[in-house]
MIMI-896932 format. One record per atom (N, C-alpha, C): residue number from 1; residue in three letters; atom name; x negated, y negated, z. Coordinates in nm, 3 decimals. Example, Ala and Ser with C-alpha at 12.3 -4.5 7.8 and 13.67 -1.06 7.14 Angstrom:
1	ALA	N	-1.319	0.569	0.780
1	ALA	CA	-1.230	0.450	0.780
1	ALA	C	-1.320	0.330	0.780
2	SER	N	-1.285	0.225	0.708
2	SER	CA	-1.367	0.106	0.714
2	SER	C	-1.290	-0.003	0.787
//
This chain:
1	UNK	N	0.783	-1.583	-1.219
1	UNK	CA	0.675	-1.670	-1.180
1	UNK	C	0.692	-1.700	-1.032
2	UNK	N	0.594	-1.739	-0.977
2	UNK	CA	0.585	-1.714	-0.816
2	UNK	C	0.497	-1.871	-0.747
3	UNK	N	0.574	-1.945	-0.712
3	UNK	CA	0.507	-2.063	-0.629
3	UNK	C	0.505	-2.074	-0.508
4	UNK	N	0.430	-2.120	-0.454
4	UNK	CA	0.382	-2.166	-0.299
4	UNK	C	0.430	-2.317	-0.285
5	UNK	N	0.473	-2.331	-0.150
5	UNK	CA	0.516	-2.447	-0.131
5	UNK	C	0.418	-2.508	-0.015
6	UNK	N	0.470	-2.623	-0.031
6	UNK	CA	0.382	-2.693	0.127
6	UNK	C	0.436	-2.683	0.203
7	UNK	N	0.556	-2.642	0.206
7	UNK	CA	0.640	-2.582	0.370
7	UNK	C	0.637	-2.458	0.398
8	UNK	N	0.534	-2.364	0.268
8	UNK	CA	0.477	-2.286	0.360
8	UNK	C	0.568	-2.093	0.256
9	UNK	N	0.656	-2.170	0.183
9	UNK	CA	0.776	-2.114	0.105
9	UNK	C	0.677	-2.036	-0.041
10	UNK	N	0.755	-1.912	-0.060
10	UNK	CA	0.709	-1.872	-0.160
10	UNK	C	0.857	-1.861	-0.263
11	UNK	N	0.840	-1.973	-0.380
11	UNK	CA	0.962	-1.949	-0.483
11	UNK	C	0.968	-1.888	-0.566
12	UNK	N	1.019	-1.759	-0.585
12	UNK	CA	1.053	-1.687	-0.719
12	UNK	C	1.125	-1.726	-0.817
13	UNK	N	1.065	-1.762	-0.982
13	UNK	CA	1.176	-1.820	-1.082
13	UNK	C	1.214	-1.715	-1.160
14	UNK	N	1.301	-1.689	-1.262
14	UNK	CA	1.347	-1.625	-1.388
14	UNK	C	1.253	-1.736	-1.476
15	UNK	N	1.139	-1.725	-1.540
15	UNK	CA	1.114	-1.856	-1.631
15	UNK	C	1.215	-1.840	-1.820
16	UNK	N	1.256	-1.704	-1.861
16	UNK	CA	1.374	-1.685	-1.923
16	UNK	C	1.486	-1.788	-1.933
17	UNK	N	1.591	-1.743	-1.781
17	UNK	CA	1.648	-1.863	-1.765
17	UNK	C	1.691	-1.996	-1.673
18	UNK	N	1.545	-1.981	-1.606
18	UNK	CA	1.501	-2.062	-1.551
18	UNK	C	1.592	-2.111	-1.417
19	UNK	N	1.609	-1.979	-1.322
19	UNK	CA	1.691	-1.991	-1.247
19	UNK	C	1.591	-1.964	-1.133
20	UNK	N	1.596	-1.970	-0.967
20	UNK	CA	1.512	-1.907	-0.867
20	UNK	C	1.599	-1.818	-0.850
21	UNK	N	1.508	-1.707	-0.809
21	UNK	CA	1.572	-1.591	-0.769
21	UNK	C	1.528	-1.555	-0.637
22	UNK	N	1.444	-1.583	-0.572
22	UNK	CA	1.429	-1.584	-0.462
22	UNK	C	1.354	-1.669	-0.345
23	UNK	N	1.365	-1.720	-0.268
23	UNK	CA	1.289	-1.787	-0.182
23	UNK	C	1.201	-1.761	-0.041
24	UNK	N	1.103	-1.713	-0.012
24	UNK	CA	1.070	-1.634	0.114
24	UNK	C	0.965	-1.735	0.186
25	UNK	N	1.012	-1.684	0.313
25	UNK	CA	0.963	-1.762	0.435
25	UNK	C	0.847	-1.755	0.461
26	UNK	N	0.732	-1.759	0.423
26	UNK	CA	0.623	-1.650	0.398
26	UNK	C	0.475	-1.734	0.505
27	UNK	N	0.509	-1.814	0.520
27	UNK	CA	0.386	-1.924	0.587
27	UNK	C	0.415	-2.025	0.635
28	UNK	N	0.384	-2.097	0.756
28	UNK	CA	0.358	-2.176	0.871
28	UNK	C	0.325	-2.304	0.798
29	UNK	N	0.255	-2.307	0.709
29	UNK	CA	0.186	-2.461	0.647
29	UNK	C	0.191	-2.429	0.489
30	UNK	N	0.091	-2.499	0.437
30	UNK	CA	0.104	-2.519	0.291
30	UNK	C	0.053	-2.402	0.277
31	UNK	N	0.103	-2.339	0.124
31	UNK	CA	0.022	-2.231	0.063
31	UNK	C	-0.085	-2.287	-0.011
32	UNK	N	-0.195	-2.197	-0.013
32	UNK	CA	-0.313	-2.278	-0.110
32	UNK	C	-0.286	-2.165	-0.244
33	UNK	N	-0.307	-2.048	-0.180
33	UNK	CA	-0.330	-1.961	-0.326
33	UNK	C	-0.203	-1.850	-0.308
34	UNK	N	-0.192	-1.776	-0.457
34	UNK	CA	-0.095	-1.691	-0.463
34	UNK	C	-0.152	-1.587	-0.606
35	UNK	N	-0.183	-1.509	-0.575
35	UNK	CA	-0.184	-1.398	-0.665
35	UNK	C	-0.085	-1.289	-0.669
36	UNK	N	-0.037	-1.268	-0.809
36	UNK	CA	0.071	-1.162	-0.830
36	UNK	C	-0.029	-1.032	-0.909
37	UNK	N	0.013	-0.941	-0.867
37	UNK	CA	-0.089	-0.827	-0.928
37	UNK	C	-0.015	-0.771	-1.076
38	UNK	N	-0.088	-0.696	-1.122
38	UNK	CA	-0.036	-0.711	-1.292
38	UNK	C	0.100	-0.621	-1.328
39	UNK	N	0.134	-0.580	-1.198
39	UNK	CA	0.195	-0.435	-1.226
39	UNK	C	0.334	-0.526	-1.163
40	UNK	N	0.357	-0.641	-1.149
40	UNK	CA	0.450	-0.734	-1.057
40	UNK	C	0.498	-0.646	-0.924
41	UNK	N	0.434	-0.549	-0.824
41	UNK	CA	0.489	-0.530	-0.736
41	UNK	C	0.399	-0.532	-0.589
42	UNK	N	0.335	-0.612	-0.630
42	UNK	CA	0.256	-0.663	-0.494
42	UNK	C	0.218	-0.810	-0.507
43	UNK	N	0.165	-0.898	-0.409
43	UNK	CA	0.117	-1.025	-0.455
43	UNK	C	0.080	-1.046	-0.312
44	UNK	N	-0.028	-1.123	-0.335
44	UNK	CA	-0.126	-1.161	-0.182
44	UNK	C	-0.119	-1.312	-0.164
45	UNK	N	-0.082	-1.394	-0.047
45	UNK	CA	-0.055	-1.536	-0.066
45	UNK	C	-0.144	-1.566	0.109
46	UNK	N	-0.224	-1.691	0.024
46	UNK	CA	-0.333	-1.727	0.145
46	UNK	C	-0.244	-1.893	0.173
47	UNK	N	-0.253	-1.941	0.322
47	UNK	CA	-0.236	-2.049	0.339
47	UNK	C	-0.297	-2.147	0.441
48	UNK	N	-0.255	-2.259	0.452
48	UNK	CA	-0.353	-2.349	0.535
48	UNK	C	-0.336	-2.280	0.708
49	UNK	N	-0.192	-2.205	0.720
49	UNK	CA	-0.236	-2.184	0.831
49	UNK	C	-0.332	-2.067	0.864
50	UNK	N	-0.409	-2.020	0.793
50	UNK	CA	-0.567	-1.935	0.791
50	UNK	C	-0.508	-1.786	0.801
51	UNK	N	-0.375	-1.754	0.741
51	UNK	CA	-0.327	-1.645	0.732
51	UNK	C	-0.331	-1.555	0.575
52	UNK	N	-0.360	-1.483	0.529
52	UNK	CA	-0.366	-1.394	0.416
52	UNK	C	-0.272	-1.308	0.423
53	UNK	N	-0.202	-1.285	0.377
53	UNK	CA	-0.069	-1.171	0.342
53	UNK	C	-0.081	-1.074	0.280
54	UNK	N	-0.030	-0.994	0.269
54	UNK	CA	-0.033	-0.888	0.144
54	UNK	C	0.122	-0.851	0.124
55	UNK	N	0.199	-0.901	0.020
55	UNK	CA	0.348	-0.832	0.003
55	UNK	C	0.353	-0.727	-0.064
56	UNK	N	0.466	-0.640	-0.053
56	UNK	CA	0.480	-0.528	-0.183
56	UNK	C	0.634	-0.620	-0.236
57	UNK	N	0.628	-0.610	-0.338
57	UNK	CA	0.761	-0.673	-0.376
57	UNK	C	0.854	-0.538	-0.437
58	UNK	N	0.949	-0.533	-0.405
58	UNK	CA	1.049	-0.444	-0.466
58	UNK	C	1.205	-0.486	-0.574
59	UNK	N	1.214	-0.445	-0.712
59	UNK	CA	1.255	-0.527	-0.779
59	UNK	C	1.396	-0.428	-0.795
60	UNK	N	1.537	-0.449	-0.814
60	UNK	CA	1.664	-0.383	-0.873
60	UNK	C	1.747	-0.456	-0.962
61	UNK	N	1.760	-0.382	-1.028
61	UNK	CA	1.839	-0.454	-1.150
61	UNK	C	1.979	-0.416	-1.125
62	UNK	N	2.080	-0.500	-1.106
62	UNK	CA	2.171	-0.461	-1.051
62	UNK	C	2.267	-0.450	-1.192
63	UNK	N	2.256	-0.543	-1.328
63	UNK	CA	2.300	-0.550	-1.394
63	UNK	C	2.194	-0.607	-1.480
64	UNK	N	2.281	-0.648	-1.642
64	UNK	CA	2.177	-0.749	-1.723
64	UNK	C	2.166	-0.852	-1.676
65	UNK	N	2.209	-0.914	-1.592
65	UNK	CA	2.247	-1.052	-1.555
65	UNK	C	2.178	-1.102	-1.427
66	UNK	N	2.142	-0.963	-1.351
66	UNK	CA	2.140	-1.023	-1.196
66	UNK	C	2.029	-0.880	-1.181
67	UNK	N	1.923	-0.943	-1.067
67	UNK	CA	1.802	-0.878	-1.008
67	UNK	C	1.813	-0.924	-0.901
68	UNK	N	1.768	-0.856	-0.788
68	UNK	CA	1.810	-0.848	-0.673
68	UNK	C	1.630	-0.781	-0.661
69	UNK	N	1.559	-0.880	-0.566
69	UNK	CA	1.432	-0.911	-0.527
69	UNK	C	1.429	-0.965	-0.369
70	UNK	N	1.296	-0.823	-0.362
70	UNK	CA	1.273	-0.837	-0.179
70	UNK	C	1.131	-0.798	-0.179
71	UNK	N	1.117	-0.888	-0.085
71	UNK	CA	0.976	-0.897	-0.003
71	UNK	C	0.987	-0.804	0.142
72	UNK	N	0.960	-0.699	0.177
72	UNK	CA	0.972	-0.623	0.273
72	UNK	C	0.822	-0.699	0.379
73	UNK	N	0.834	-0.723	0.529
73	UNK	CA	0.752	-0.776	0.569
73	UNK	C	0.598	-0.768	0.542
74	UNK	N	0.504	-0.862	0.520
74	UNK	CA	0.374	-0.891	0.493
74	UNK	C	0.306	-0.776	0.557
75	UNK	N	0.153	-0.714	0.505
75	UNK	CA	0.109	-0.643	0.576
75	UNK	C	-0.038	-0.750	0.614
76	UNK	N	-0.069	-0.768	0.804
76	UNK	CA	-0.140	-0.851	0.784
76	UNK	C	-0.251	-0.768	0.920
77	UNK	N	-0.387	-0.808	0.920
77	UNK	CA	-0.453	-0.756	1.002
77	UNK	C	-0.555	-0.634	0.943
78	UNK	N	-0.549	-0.639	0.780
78	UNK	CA	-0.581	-0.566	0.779
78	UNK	C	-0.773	-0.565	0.756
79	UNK	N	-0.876	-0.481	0.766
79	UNK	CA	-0.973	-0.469	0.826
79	UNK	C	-1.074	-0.459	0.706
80	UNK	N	-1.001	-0.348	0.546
80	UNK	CA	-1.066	-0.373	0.473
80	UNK	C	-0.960	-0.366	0.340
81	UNK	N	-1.021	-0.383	0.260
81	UNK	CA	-0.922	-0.403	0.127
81	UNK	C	-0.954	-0.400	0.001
82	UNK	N	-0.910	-0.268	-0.089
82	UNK	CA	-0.947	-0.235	-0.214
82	UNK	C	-0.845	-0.230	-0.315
83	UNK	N	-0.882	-0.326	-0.392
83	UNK	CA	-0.755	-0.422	-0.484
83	UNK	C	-0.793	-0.320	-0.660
84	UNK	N	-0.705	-0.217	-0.655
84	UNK	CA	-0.747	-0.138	-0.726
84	UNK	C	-0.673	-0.150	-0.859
85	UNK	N	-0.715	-0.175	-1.002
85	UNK	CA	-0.680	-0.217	-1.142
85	UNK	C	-0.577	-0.077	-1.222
//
């Protein structure tokens, strides 16, 4: 599960066992919205500071125990955009 913070923070949980697994620096001000796409390896996060993101998220399972999750930098600027199912 994936939250936006008002400092601007995007928090990754385990809701399983309810641990964060990751925390990213992702925005200047509050986040308003956050969509995760269905396939969990992208997610688009809009915020007050009038910025739109686009992440790819990349997921490794290092064990049963432990996942190891990265946000490789935002792709931003972009001109048009086809959010394909």
């Amino acid at each position: 599960m994936a939250v936006g913070t008002k400092s601007g923070e995007i928090l990754v949980y385990d809701l399983a066992s309810s641990s964060l697994i990751e925390t990213v620096n992702a925005h200047s001000a509050t986040i308003w919205s956050l969509h995760v796409r269905h396939d969990d390896l992208a997610l688009v996060s809009g915020s007050a500071d009038k910025d739109i993101k686009f992440w790819d998220v990349e997921w490794k399972k290092v064990s049963d125990e432990e996942v190891i999750l990265r946000f490789p930098r935002p792709y931003i600027g972009l001109t048009k955009l086809y959010w394909l199912h």
